[in-house]
DRENDO-568395 format. One record per residue: residue number from 1; residue in three letters; x, y, z of N, C-alpha, C, CB in turn. Coordinates in steps of 0.001 Angstrom, whole numbers. Glycine has a CB too. Layout:
BEGIN
[badren NUM, "Ala", [X, Y, Z], [X, Y, Z], [X, Y, Z], [X, Y, Z]] ...
END
This chain:
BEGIN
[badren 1, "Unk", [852, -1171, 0], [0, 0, 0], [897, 1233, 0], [-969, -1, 1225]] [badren 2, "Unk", [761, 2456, -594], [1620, 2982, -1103], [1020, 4529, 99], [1606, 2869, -3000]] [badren 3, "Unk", [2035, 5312, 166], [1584, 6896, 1253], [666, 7376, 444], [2874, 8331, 1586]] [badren 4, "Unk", [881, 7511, -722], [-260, 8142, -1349], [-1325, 7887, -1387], [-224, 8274, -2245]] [badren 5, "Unk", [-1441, 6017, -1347], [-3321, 6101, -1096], [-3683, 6591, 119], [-4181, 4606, -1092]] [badren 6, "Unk", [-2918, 6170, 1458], [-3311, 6379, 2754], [-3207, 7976, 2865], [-2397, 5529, 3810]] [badren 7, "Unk", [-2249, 8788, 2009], [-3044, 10223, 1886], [-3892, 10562, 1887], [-3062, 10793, 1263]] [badren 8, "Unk", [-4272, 10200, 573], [-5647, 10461, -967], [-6448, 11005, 349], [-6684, 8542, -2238]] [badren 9, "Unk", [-7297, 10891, 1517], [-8360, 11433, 2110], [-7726, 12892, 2963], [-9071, 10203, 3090]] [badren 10, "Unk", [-6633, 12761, 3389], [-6394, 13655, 4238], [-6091, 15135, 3480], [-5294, 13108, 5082]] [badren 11, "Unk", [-5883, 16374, 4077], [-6164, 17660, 3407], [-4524, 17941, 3323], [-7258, 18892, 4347]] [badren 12, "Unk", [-4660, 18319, 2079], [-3030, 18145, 1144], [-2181, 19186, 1637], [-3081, 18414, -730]] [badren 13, "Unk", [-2553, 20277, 2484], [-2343, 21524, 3388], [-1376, 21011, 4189], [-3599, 22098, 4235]] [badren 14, "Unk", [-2484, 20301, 5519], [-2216, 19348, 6492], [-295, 18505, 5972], [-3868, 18092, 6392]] [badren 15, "Unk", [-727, 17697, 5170], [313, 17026, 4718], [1708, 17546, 4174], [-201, 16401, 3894]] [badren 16, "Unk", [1234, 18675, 3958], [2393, 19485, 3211], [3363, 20056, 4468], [1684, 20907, 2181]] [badren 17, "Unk", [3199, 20264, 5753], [3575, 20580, 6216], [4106, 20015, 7299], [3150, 21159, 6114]] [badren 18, "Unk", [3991, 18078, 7451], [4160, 17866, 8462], [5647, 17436, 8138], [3159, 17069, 9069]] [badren 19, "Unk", [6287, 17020, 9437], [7875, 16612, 9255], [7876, 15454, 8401], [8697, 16215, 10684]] [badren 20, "Unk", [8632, 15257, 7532], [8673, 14012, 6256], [9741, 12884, 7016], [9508, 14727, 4372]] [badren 21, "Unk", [9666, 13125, 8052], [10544, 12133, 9061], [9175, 11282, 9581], [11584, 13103, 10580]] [badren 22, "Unk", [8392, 11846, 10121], [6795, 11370, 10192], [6458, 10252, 9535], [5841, 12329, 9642]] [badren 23, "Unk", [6494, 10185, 7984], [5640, 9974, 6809], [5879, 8588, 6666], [5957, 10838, 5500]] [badren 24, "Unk", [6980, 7914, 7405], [7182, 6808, 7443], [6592, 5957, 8263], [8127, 6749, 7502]] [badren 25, "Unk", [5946, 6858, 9356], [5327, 5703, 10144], [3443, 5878, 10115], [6056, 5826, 11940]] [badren 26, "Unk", [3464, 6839, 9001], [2047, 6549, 8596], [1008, 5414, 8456], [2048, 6869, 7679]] [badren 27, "Unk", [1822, 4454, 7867], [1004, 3330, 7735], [1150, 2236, 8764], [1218, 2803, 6487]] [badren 28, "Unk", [1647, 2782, 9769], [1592, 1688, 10734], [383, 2437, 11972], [3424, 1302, 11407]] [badren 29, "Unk", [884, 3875, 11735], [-207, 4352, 12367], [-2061, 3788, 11970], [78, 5863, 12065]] [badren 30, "Unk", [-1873, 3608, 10927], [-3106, 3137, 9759], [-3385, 2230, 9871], [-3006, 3089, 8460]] [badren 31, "Unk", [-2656, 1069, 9991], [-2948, -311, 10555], [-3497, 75, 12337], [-1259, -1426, 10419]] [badren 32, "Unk", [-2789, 201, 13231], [-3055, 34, 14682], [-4350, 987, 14733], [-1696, 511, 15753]] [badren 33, "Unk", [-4771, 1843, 13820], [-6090, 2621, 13927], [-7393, 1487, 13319], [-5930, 4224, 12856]] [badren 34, "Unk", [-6909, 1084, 12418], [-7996, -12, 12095], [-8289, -1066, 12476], [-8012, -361, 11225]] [badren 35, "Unk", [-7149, -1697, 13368], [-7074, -2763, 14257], [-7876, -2463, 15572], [-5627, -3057, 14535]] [badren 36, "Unk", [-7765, -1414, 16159], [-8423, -1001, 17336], [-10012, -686, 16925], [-7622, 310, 17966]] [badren 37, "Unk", [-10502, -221, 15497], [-11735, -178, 15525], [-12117, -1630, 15205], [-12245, 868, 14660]] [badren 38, "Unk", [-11417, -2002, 14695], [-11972, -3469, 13975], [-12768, -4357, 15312], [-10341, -4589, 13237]] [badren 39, "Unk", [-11644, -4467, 16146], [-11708, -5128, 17750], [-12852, -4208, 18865], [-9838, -4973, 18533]] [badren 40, "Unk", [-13131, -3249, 18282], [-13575, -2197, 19834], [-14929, -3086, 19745], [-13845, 129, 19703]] [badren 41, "Unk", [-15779, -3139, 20511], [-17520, -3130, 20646], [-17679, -2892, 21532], [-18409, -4141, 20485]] [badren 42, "Unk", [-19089, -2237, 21391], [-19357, -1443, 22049], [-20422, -2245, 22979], [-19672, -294, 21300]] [badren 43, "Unk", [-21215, -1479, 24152], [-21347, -2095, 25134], [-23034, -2788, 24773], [-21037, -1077, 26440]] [badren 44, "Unk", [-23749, -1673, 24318], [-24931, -1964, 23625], [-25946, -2832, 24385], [-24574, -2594, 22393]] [badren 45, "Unk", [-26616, -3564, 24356], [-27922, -4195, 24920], [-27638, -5177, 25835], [-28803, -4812, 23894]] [badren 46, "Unk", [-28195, -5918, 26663], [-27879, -7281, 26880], [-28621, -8567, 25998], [-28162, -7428, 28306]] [badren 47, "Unk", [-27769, -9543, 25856], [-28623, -10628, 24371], [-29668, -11619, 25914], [-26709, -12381, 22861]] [badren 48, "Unk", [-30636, -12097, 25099], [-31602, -12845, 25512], [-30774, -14142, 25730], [-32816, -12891, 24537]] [badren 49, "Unk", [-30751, -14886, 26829], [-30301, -16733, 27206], [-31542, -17210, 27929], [-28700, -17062, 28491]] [badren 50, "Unk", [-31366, -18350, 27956], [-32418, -19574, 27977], [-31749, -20160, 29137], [-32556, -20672, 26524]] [badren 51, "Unk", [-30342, -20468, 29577], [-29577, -20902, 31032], [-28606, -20288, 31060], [-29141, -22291, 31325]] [badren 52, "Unk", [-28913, -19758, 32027], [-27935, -19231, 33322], [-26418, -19487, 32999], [-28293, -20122, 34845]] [badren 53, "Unk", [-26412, -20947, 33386], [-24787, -21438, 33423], [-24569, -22210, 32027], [-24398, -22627, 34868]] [badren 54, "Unk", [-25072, -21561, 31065], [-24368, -22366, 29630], [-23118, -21423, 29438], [-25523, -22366, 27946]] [badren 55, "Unk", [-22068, -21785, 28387], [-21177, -21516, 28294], [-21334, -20137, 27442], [-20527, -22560, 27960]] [badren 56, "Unk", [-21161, -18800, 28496], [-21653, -17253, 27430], [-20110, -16874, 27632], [-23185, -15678, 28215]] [badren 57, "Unk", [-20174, -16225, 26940], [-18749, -15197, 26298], [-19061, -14259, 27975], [-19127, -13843, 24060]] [badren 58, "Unk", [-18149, -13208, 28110], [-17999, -12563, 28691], [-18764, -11204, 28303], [-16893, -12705, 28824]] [badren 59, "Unk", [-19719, -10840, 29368], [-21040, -9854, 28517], [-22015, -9776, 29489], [-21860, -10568, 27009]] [badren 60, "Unk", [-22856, -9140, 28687], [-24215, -9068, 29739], [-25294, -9721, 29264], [-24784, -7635, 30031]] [badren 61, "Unk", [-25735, -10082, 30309], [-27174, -11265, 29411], [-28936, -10825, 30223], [-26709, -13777, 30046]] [badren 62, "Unk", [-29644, -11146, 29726], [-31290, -10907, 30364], [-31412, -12722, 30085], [-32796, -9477, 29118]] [badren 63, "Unk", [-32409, -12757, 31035], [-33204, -13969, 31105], [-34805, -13583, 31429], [-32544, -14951, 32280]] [badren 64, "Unk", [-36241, -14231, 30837], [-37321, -14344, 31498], [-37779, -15566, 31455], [-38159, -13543, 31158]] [badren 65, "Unk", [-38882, -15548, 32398], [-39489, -16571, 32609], [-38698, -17572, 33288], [-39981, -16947, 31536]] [badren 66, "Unk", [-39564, -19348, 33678], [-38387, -19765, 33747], [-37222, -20266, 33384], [-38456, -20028, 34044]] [badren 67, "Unk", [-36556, -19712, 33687], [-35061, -20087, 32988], [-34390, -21307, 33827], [-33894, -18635, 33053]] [badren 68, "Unk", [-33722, -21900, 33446], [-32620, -23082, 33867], [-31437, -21839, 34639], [-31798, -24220, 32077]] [badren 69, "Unk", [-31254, -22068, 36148], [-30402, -21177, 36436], [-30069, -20153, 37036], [-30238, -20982, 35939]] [badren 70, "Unk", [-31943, -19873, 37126], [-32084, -18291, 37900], [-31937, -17884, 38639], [-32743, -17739, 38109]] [badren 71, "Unk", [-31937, -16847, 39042], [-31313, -16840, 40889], [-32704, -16535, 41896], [-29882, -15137, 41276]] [badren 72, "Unk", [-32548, -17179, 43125], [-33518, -17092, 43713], [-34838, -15922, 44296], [-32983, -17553, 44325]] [badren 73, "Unk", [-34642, -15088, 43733], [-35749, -13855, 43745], [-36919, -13852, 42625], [-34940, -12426, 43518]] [badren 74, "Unk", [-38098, -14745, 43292], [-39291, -14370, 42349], [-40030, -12936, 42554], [-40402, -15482, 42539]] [badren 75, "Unk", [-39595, -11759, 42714], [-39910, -10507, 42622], [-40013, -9994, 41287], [-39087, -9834, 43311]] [badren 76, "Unk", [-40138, -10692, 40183], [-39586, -9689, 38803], [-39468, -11216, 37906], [-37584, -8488, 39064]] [badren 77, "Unk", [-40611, -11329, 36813], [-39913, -12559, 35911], [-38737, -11774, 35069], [-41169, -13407, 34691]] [badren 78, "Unk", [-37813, -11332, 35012], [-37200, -10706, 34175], [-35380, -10695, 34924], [-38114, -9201, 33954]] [badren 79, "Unk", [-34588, -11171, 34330], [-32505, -11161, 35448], [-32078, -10445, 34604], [-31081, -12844, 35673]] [badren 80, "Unk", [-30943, -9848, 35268], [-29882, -9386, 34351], [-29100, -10278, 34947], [-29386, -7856, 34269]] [badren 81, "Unk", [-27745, -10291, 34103], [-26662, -11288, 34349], [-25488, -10731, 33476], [-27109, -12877, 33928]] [badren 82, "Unk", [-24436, -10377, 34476], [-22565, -10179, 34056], [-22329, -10964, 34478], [-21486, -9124, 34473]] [badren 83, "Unk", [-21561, -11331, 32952], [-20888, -12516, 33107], [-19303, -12038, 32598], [-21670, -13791, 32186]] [badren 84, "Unk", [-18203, -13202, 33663], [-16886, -12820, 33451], [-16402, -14466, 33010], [-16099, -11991, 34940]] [badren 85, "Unk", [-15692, -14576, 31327], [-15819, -15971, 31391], [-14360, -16481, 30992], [-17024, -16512, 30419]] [badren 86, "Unk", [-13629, -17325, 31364], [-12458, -17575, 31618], [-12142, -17695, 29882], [-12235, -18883, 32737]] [badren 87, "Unk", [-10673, -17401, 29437], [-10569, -17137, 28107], [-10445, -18583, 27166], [-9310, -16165, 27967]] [badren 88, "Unk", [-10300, -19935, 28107], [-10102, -21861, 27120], [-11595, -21659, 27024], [-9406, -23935, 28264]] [badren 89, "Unk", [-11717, -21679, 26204], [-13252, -22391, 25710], [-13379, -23860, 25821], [-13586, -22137, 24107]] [badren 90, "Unk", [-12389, -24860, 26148], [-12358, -26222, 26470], [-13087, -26554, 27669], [-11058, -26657, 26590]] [badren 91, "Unk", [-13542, -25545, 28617], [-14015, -25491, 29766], [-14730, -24517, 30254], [-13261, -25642, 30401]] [badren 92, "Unk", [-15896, -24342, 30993], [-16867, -23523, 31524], [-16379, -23100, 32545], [-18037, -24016, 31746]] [badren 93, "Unk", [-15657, -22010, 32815], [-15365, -21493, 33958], [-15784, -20077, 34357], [-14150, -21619, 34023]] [badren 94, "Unk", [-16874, -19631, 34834], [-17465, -18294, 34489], [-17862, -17675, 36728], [-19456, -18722, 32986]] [badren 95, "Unk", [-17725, -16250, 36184], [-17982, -16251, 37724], [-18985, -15031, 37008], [-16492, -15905, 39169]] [badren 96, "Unk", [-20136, -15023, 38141], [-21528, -14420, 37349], [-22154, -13442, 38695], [-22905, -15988, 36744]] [badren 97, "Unk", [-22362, -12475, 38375], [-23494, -11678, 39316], [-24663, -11398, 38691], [-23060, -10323, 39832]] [badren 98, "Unk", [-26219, -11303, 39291], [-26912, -11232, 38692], [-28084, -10222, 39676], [-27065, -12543, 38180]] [badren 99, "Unk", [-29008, -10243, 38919], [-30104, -9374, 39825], [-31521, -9871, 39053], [-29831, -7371, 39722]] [badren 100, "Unk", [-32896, -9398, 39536], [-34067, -9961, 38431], [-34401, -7947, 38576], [-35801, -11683, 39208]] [badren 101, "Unk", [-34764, -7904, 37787], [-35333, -6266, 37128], [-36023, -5509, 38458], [-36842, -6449, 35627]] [badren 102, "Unk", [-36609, -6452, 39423], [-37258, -5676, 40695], [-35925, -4361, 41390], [-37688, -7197, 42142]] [badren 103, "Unk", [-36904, -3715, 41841], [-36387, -2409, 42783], [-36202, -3186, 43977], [-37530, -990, 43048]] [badren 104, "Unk", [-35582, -3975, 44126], [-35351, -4294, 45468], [-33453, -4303, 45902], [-36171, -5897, 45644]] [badren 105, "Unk", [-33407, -5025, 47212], [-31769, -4992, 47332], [-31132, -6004, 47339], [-31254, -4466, 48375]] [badren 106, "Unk", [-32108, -7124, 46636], [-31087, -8269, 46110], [-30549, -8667, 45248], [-31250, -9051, 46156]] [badren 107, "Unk", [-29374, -9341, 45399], [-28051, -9658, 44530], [-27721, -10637, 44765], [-26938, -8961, 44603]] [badren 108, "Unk", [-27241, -10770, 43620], [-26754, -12761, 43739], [-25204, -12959, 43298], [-27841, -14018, 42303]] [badren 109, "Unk", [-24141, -13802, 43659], [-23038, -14229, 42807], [-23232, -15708, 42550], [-21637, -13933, 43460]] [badren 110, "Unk", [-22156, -16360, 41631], [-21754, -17208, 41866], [-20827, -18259, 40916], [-22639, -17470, 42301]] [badren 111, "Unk", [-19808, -18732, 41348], [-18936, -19070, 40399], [-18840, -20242, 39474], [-18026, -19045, 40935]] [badren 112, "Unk", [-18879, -20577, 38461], [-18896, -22159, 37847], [-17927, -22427, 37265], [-19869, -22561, 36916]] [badren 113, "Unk", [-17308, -23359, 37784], [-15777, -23960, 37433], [-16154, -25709, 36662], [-14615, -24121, 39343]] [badren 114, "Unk", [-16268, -25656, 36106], [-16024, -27404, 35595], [-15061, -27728, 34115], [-17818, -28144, 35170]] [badren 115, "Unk", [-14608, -28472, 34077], [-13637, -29143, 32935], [-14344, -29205, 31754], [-13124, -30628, 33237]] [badren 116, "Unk", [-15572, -29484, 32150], [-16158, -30135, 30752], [-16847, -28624, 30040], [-17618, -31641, 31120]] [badren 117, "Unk", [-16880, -28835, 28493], [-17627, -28010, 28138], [-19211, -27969, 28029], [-17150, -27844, 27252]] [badren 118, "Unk", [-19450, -28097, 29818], [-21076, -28097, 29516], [-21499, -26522, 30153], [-22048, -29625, 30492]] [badren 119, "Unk", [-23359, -26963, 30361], [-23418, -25702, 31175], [-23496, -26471, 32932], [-25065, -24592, 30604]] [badren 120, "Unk", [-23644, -25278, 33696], [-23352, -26101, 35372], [-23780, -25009, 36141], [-21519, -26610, 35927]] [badren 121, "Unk", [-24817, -24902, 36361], [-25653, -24341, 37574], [-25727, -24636, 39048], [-26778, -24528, 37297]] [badren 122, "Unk", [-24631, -24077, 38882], [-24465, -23848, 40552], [-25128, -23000, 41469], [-23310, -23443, 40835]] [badren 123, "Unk", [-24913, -23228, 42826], [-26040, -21924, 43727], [-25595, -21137, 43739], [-26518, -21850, 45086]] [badren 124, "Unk", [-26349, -20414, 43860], [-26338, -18186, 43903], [-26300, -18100, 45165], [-27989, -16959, 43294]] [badren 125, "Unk", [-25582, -17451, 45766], [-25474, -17215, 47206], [-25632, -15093, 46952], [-23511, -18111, 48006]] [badren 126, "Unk", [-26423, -14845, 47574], [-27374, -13485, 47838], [-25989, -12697, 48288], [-28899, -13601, 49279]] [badren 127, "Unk", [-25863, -11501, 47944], [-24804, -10473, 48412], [-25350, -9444, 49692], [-24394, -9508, 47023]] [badren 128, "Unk", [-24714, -9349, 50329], [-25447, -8746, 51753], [-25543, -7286, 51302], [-24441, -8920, 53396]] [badren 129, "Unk", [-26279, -6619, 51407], [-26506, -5366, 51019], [-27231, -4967, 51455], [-26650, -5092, 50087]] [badren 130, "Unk", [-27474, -3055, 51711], [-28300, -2575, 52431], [-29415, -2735, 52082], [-28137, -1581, 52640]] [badren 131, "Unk", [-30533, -2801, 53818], [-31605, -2965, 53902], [-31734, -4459, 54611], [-32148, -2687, 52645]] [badren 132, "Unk", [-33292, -5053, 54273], [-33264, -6048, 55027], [-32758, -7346, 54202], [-34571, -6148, 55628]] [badren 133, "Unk", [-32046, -7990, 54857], [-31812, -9444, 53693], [-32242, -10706, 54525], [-29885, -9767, 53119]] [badren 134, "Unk", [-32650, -11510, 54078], [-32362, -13143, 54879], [-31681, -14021, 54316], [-33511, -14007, 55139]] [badren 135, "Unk", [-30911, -14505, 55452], [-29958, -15617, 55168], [-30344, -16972, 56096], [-28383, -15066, 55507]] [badren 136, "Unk", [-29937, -17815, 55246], [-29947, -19463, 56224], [-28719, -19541, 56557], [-30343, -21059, 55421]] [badren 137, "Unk", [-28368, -19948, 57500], [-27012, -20453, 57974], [-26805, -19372, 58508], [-25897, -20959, 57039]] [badren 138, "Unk", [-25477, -19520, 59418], [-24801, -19159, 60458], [-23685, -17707, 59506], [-23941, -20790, 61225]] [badren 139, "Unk", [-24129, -16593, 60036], [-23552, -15448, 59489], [-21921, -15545, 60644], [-24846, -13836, 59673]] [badren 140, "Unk", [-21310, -15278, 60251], [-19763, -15185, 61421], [-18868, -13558, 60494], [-18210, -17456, 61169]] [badren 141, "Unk", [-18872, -12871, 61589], [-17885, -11634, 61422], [-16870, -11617, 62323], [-18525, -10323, 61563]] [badren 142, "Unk", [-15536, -11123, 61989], [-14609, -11223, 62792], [-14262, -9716, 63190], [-13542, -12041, 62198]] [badren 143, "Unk", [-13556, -9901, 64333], [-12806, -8025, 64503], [-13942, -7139, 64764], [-11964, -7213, 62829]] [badren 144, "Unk", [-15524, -7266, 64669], [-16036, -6785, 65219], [-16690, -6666, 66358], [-16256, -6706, 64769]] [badren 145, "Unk", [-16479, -5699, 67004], [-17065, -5697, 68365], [-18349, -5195, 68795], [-16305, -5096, 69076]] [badren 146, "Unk", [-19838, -5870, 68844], [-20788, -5714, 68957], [-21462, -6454, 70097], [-21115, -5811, 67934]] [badren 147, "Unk", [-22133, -5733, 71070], [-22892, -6184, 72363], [-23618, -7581, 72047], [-24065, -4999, 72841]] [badren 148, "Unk", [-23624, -8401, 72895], [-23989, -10193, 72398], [-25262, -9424, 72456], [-23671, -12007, 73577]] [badren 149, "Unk", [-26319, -8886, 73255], [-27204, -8493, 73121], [-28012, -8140, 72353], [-27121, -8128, 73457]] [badren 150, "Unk", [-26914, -7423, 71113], [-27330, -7220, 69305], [-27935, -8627, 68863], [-25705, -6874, 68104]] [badren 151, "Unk", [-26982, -9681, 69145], [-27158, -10768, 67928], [-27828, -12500, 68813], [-25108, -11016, 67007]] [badren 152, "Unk", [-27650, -11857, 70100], [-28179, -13276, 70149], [-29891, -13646, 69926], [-27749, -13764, 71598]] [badren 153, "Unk", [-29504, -14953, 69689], [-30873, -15416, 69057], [-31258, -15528, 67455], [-31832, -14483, 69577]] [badren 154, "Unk", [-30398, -14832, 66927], [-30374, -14036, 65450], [-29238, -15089, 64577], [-29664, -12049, 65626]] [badren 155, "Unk", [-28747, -15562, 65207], [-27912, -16993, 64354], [-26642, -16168, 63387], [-29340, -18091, 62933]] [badren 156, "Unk", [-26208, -14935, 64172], [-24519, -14267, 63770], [-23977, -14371, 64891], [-24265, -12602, 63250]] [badren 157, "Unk", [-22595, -14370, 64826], [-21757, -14094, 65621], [-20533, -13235, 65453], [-21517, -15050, 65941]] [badren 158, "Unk", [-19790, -13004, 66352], [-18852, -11892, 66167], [-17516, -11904, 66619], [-19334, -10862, 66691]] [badren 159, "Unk", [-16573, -11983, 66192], [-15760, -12725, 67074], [-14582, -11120, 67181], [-15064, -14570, 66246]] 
END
């Protein structure tokens, strides 16, 4: 490809005046500019999935109805889901946060690691966040110092 085509658009002014020490690395400039648009995308919608833990690219996804996968909040038939997905495609390894469309303050994670290239729905364990949440099992905080009076009965502890 020759300077002159990768000229031909630019204003012949412009060109006339720049250092001709420059002019040599024009076309590499030209390549790494088209390489970076070629690669960019943009962030745009989230795509429609059918399960949860099938093997998605790294992205954002919606789910309705029931889906294979969902996370435990029937407040909203409708999830969003970021997904972060390990770069072997030989294997499903994805760690996922999700939410269902309700105004509320729950959140879900949860990670899926397996060898095989299937999908693998694992449990969503709820992110503690403000307001009220419920949990099963035994909550444990450390280093904090709170009156037993706060928590007993309430199934946390504090160490």
């Amino acid at each position: 490809m020759s300077i002159e085509y990768l000229l031909a658009g630019l204003n012949v002014t412009t060109v006339r005046y720049m250092n001709p020490s420059l002019l040599k690395f024009l076309p590499l400039f030209a390549v790494i500019s088209l390489s970076i648009l070629a690669h960019a995308q943009p962030v745009g919608y989230e795509s429609t999935v059918t399960d949860l833990g099938a093997q998605h690219q790294s992205g954002y996804y919606q789910a309705v109805g029931t889906t294979t996968g969902d996370v435990p909040d029937t407040a909203h038939s409708w999830t969003h889901l970021f997904n972060a997905r390990h770069s072997n495609t030989a294997n499903n390894h994805q760690f996922q946060i999700a939410s269902t469309y309700a105004e509320n303050d729950r959140m879900f994670f949860r990670k899926i690691a397996t060898g095989a290239n299937a999908p693998r729905n694992t449990a969503w364990h709820q992110v503690a966040t403000r307001g009220v949440n419920s949990f099963s099992g035994t909550q444990t905080m450390t280093g904090i110092n709170v009156p037993s009076s706060f928590y007993t009965g309430r199934g946390l502890s504090f160490h």
